[in-house]
C-alpha positions in Angstrom: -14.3 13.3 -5.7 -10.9 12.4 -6.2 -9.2 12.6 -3.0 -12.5 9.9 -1.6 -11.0 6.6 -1.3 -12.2 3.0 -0.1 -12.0 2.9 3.5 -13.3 0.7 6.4 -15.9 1.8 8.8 -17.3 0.0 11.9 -21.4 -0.2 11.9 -23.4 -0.4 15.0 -26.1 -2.7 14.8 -28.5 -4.8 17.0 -26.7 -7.4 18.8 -27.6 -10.5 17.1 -29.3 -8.9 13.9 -25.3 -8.5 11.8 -25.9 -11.2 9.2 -29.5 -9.6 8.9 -28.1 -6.1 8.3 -25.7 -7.5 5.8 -28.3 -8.6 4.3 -30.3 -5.6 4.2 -27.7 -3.7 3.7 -26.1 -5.7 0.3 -30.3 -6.0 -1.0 -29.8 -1.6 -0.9 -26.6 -1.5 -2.6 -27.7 -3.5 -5.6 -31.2 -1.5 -5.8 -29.8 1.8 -5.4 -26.7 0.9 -7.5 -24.5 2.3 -4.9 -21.8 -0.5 -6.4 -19.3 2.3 -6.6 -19.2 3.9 -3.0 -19.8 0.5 -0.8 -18.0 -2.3 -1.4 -17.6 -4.9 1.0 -19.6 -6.1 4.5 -17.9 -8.2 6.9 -19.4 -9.7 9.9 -16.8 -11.0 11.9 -17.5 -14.6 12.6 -15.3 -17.4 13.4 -16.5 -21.7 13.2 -15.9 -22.8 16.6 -16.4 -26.5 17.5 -17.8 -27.7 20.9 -18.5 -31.4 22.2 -22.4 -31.7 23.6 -23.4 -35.2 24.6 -20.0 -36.3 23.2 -20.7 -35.1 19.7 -18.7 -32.4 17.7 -20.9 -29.6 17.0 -19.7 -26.5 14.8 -20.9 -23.4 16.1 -20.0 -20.0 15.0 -19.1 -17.0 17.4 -19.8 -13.3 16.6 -15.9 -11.6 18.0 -17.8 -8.1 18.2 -21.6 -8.9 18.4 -23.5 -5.6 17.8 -21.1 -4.7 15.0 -20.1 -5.4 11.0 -17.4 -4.0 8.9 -18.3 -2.0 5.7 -15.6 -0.9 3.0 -17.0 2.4 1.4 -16.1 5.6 0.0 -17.9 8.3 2.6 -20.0 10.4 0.7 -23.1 11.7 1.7 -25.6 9.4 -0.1 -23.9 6.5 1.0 -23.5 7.4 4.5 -27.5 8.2 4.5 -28.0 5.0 2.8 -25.8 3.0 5.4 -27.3 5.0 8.4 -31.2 4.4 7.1 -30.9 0.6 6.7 -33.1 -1.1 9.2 -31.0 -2.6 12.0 -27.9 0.0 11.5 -27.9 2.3 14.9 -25.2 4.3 13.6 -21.8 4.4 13.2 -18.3 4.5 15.7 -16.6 7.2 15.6 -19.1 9.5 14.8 -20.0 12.0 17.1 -23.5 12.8 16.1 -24.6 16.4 14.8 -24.1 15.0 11.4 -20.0 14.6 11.8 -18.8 12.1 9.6 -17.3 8.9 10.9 -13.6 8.4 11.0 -12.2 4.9 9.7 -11.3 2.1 10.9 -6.9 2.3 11.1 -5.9 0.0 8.3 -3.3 -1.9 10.2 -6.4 -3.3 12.4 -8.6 -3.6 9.4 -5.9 -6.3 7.6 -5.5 -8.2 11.9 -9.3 -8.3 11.4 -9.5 -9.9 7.9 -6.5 -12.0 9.0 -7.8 -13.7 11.8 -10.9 -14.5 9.4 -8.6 -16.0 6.8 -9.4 -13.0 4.3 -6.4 -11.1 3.6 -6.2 -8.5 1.8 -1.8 -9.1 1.4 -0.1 -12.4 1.0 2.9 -11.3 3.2 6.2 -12.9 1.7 8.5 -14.4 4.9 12.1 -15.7 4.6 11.9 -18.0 8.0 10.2 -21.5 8.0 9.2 -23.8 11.2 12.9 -24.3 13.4 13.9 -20.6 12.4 14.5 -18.2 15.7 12.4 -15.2 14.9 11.9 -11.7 16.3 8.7 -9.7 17.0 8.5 -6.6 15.8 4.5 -5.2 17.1 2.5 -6.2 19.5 2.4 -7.2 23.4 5.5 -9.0 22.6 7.3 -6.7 20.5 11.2 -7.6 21.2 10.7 -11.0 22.2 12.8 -14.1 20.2 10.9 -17.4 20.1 11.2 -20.4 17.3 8.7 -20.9 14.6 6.6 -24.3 15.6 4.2 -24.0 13.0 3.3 -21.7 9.7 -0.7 -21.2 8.7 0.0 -19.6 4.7 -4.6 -19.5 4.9 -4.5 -17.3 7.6 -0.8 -15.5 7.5 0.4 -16.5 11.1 3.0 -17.9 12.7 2.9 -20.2 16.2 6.1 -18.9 18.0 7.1 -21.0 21.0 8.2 -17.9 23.6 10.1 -18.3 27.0 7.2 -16.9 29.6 7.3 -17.5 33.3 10.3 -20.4 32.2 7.9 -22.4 30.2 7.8 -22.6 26.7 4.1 -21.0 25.3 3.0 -21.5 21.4 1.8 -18.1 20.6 -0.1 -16.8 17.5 1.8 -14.2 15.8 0.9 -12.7 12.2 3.8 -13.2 10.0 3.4 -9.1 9.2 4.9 -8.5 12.7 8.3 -11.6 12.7 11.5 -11.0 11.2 14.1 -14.1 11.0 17.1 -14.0 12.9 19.8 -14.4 11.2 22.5 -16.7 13.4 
């Protein structure tokens, strides 16, 4: 049991039915007292707020409707467990025949909890709004811009790029901008 260790796996549910899963699935944990193999369920929801009839209205959006996120340590009762609760259809990245599902790359886990202001790491930076930054990952990877704005809650940076000869504000986590020293 030693070399088990927490990872995050992506669960297949009924589109629409996440929160209910959670539910179920949390209710399980605490009856079975599975505390030590499954740890945390995330449904990935963001607070979006739309004007009807010229009112604000909050709303939230599901980002992967007919999924939730579950922290765990893959042994074989808790997989059953997980599996067996009402409203699971399985896992991704299982194959079936009783493989195993692989997790979720932890790089993608922490842009997940980012973007839903639940880091997991505080990332330390050394630039501040003005600052000429470089990107280190992503679809941008190479490009300079200058810092417009920092969000410490959520760990990202807007970055004004050059594209198509217009200045764009563009969301980068602060995990992938290095200053520029001048």
């Amino acid at each position: 049991m030693s070399e088990a260790k927490k990872e995050w796996y992506v669960v297949n549910t009924y589109a629409g039915h996440e929160n209910r899963v959670k539910e179920n699935l949390e209710r399980r944990i605490e009856t079975m007292g599975l505390q030590d193999f499954l740890f945390q369920i995330v449904v990935a929801e963001e607070k979006e707020i739309e004007y009807k009839n010229g009112k604000e209205v909050e709303k939230t959006k599901n980002l992967f409707s007919g999924y939730l996120f579950v922290q765990m340590i893959m042994t074989d009762e808790a997989w059953y467990i997980v599996r067996n609760t009402p409203g699971v259809t399985g896992f991704i990245g299982s194959s079936g025949g009783g493989a195993k599902p692989f997790p979720v790359a932890e790089e993608e886990m922490e842009n997940i909890l980012r973007r839903l202001g639940r880091n997991q790491h505080d990332v330390q930076v050394d630039f501040e709004v003005k600052d000429r930054v470089r990107i280190l990952n992503g679809a941008f990877k190479g490009s300079e811009g200058t810092v417009e704005e920092l969000d410490d809650t959520r760990q990202v940076a807007t970055v004004l790029l050059v594209l198509f000869g217009r200045e764009t504000p563009t969301e980068i986590p602060y995990s992938d901008l290095e200053k520029i020293e001048l």
